[in-house]
C-alpha positions as CSV (number, residue, x, y, z in Angstrom):
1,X,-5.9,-9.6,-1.2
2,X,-4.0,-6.9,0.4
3,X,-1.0,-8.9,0.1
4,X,-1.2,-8.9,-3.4
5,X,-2.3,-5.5,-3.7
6,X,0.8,-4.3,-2.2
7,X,3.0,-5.8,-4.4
8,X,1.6,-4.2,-7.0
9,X,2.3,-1.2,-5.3
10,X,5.6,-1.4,-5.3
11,X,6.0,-2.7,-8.7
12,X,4.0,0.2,-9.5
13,X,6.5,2.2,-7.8
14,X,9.7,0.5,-9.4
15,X,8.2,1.2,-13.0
16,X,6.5,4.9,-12.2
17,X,10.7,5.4,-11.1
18,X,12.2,4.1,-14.2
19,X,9.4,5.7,-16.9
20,X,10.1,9.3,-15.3
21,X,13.9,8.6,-15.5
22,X,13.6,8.1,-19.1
23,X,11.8,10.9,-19.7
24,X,14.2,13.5,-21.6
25,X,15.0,16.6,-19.9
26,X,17.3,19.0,-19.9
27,X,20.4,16.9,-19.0
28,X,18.8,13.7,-21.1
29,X,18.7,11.6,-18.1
30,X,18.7,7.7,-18.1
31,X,17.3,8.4,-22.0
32,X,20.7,9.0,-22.9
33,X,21.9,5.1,-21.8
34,X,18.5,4.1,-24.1
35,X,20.3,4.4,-27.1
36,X,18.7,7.2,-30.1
37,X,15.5,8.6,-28.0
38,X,13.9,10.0,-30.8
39,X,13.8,6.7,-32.9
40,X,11.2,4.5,-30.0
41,X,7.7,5.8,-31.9
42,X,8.4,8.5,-34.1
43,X,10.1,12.2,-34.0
44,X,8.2,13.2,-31.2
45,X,7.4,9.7,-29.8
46,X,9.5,9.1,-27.2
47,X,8.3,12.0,-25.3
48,X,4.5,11.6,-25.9
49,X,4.8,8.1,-25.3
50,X,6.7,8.4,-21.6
51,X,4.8,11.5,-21.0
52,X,1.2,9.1,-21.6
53,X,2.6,5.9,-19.6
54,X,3.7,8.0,-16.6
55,X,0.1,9.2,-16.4
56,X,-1.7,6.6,-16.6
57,X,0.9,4.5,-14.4
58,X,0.4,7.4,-12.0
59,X,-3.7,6.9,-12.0
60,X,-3.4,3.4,-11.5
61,X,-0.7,4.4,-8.2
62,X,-3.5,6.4,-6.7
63,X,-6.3,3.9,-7.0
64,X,-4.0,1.0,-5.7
65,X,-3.4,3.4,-2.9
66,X,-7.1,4.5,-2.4
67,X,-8.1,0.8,-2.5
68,X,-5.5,-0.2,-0.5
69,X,-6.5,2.5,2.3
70,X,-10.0,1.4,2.2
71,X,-8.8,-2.1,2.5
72,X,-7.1,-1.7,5.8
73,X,-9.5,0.9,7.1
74,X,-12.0,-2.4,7.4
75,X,-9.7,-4.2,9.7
76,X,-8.7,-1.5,12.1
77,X,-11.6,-2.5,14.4
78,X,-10.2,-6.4,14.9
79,X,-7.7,-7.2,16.7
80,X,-4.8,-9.8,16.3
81,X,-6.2,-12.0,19.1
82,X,-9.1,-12.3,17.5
83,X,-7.4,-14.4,15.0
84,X,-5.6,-16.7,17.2
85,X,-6.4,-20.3,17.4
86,X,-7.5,-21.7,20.8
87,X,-7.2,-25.0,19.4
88,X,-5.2,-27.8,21.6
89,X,-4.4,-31.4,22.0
90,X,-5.6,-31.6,25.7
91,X,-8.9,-31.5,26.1
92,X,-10.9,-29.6,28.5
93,X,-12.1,-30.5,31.7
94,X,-15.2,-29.5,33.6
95,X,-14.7,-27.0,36.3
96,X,-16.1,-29.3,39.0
97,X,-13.6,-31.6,38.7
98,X,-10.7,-28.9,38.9
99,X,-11.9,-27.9,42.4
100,X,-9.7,-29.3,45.3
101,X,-11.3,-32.1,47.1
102,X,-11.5,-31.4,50.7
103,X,-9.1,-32.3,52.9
104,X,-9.5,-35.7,55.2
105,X,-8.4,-35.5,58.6
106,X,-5.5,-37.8,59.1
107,X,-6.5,-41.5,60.4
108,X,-5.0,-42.6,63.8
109,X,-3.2,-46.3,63.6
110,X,-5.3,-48.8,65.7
111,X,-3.5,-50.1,69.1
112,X,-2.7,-53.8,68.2
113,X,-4.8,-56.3,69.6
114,X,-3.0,-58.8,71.7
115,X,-4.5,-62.4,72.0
């Protein structure tokens, strides 16, 4: 879920980017590459219409940020052991069988027995 949350975010970012480079301003900006900037939706469209998107683009920014926040702030109590799998292919043994046996004490060799 976060995953996909912050990909959003920085799509969100990309497109907040390009809608307030198109804005028109002083200089024109990246409008002026657009082609005629007052014929998108009218005399006054273009404006109005960038102005409108960049708003509501920037809303939707802040709640994928609040959420995300929130998201994360759940996690910050586990840790990333707690996650890992203890899982193997060799199985486990009891602990009484681990436990050294105790030593013998060495055998002496029996004299040979002459007939």
């Amino acid at each position: 879920m976060t995953s996909t949350l912050l990909i959003v975010q920085f799509v969100l970012a990309i497109i907040i980017t390009i809608t307030i480079l198109l804005q028109k301003s002083s200089s024109i900006g990246l409008g002026a590459y657009s082609g005629s900037n007052d014929s998108l939706f009218g005399a006054k469209g273009p404006g109005n219409f960038l102005t409108k998107a960049t708003m509501v683009l920037g809303l939707l920014f802040v709640v994928n940020t609040i959420t995300l926040g929130y998201l994360y702030n759940q996690n910050k109590l586990e840790s990333a052991i707690d996650n890992v799998k203890t899982d193997t292919l060799i199985p486990a043994t009891p602990k009484e069988t681990t436990a050294p046996a105790a030593p013998k004490a060495p055998v002496v060799p029996a004299e040979p027995v002459s007939k």
